[in-house]
MIMAR-361313 format. One record per residue (C-alpha): x, y, z. Coordinates in steps of 0.05 Angstrom, whole numbers, plus 5000, padded with zeros to 4 digits. Example, Ala and Ser with C-alpha at 12.3 -4.5 7.8 and 13.67 -1.06 7.14 Angstrom:
<sites>
524649105156527349795143
</sites>
This chain:
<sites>
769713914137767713174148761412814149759313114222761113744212758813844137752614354126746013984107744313954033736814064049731413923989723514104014719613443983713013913996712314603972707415073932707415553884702015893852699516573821694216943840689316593818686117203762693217213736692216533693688516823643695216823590697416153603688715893598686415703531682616273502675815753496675515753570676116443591668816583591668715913640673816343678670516923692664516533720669816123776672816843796665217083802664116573857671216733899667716993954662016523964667115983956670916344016665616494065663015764058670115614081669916144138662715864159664715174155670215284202675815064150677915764151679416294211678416914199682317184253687516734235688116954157687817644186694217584223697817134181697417564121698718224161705517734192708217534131706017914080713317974048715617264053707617064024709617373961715316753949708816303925710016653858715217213863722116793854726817353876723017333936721916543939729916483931730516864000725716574041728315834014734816094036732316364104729715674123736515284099733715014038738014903983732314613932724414413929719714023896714914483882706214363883699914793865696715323914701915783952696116023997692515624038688316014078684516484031684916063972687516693928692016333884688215713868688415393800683715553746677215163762679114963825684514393800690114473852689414163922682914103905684513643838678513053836675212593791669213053804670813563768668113723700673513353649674613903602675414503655679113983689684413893630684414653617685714913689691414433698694914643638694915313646698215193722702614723679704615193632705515763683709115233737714415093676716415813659717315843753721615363760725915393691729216093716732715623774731315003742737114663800732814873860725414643841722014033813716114243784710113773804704413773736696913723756695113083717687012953717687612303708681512013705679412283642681012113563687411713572690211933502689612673525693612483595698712143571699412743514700113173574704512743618709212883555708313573551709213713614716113353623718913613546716814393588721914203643717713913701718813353738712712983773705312873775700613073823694012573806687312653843687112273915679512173901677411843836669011993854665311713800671211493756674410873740678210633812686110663807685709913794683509923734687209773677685510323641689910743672696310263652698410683598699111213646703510853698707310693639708011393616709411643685715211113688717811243615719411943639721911863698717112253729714312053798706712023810704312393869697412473911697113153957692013184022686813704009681313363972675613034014668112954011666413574041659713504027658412884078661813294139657113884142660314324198663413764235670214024225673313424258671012894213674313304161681313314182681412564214680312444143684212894100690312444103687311824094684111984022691412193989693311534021688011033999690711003919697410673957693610083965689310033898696010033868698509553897693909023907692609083829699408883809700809613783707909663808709808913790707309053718710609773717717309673755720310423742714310713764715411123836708811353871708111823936704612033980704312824005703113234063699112654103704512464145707411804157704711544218700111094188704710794144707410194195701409914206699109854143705709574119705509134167697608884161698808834089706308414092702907914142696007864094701207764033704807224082699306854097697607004162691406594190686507174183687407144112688406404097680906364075682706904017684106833948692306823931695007493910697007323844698808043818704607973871711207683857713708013931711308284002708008963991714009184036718609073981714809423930715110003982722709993986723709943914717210453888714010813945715711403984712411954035713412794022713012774102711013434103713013734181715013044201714512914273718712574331713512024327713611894259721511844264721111384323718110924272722911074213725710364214719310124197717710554147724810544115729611084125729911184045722611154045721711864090722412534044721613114096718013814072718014444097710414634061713715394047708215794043702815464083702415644157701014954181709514774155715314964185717015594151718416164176721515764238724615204196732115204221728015224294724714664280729814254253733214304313727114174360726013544316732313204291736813374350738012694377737612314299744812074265746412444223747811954167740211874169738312624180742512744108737612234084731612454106732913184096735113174025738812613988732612193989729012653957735112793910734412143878726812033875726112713845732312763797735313353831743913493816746813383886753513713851750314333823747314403899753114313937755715013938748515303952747814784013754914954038752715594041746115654066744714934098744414814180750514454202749013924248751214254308746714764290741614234296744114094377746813374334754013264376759913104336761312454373755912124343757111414374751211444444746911704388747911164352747410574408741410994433737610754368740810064354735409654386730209984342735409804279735909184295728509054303726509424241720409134209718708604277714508174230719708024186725308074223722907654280724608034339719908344395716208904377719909454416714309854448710509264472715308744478710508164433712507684381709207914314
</sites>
């Protein structure tokens, strides 16, 4: 075996787990059950709202269920999980709320999955994502090598009480924080309330995490469009409250990503916010930055990173903008809008022509080291169920790959680097 010809140690930066959703009642506090009952009451109005708001199809649920019925059962059934992880080539996971995504039948208690927001009512809030917590913990510890388990962490409410759970939840064996994308009515993410937070999140090693899904439904009405040319850009938007605030100078071990909202936006907005940072001449007239010691690019290298869920050629046309390091691929196992159950087919369709030094990245030791995952105690598993890259149509002279992409190398981040942006052939 050599470095061409290895198998791929593959680690999912995006998946979900989740019981149906009635089955919480054990790990929920007993004070809240009554609360409980009333949020199964309204399943089915939540449901058909979804159905007539067009953010469910019910043709579509009809078919993917009757499909897939088997491999659904992996959201919470970890005999059957273990089988379809293997199926797709994928040797470990880090592991978020909600396995279904189409009928909503194993949200969260009170709604605190995808859906987790500074709307919601504090102490539901608190109780829903412990019970997931609690349940999530007993999932992943029967294979603790092959999952990460991602807490819900409603952060905007009594700091003392977060922090409390941000040390529960890592003393139970998970490994990250999924934190609500929307703050509503809450304190914004740069305030420095939340500092003891970042600082708890960095003390245990335990990345913070947003997760498309939550949006303000309300304002769309039917227009489904406006919903999903938005959906991404919410989970995004705390990037930048962080950052302008001085929260990753202050807290230096803290990592932050974003989920499932691709990547695509990610070089421009690096490269808007370098040249603001630089002083370019639309921003001369501003204020200096003085929570910044560095380019926001460098905080990106050193804290940021993207769960680029179903990553796409584009997005990897742009990798050397965003940072090789900086892209964590996911297959989304269970949801229907991933890659699974055609993941080895898609690999192939998308990496085909990308070295495969940087494939390895991309596909699983990136996500090793953010997450904390064993690359030793995986090695067997990936020998034995991970795509080789010829599998992936990569050929084992790897040298015209590599001189196909060398311009793009060497250009990297134009602004900084000072060469021609490739694709229009301007100064930056």
């Amino acid at each position: 075996m050599t470095e061409h010809s290895d198998p791929y140690l593959i680690i999912s930066s995006d998946c979900h787990a989740g019981l149906p959703t009635e089955l919480y009642r054990p790990y929920l506090d007993s004070a809240f059950h009554r609360d409980f009952d009333d949020f199964l009451g309204q399943r089915d109005a939540r449901r058909e709202e979804m159905t007539r708001l067009g953010v469910r199809n019910e043709a579509f649920a009809a078919k993917w269920f009757e499909d897939n019925e088997e491999g659904l059962r992996g959201g919470w059934d970890t005999a059957q999980r273990l089988k379809e992880l293997d199926g797709d080539g994928v040797a470990a996971e880090v592991v978020f709320p909600d396995a279904d995504a189409v009928d909503s039948g194993t949200a969260a208690p009170f709604g605190v999955g995808l859906g987790l927001s500074g709307d919601q009512d504090p102490r539901l809030g608190m109780a829903g994502a412990r019970a997931h917590n609690r349940w999530l913990a007993e999932f992943v510890a029967r294979h603790s090598e092959r999952h990460c388990g991602v807490a819900l962490l409603p952060v905007t409410g009594e700091v003392d009480e977060v922090v409390a759970e941000i040390h529960r939840a890592r003393d139970s064996g998970l490994g990250a924080l999924m934190i609500p994308s929307m703050w509503v009515d809450k304190a914004p993410y740069h305030d420095r309330r939340y500092d003891p937070v970042w600082a708890a999140a960095a003390e245990t090693r335990m990345p913070v995490v947003t997760h498309s899904g939550a949006a303000p439904r309300h304002e769309y009405g039917d227009h489904l469009g406006i919903y999903v040319s938005e959906v991404t850009w919410w989970p995004a938007r705390p990037l930048w409250f962080l950052l302008w605030s001085g929260a990753f100078e202050r807290h230096p071990g803290l990592r932050f990503g974003v989920a499932e909202s691709g990547c695509w936006w990610l070089p421009n907005q690096l490269w808007f916010m370098d040249r603001l940072y630089l002083g370019a001449h639309g921003g001369k007239k501003l204020s200096p930055f003085a929570e910044l010691k560095r380019p926001p690019s460098e905080y990106l290298d050193r804290q940021v990173f993207v769960c680029a869920t179903n990553t796409k050629r584009r997005e990897l046309a742009q990798r050397y903008e965003i940072g090789v390091d900086n892209i964590l691929w996911g297959s989304d196992f269970p949801h229907p809008e991933g890659t699974w159950p055609d993941t080895r087919g898609w690999l192939k369709r998308t990496f085909h022509d990308i070295p495969v030094s940087e494939t390895r990245r991309i596909l699983g030791l990136a996500a090793a080291e953010v997450f904390g995952f064993d690359t030793a105690k995986l090695a067997p598993l990936a020998r034995r169920v991970g795509p080789t890259p010829a599998e992936l149509g990569q050929p084992d002279d790897q040298g015209p790959v590599e001189a196909s992409w060398a311009r793009s190398r060497e250009v990297g981040r134009h602004w900084l680097t000072g060469h021609d942006f490739p694709a229009l052939g301007v100064s930056p």
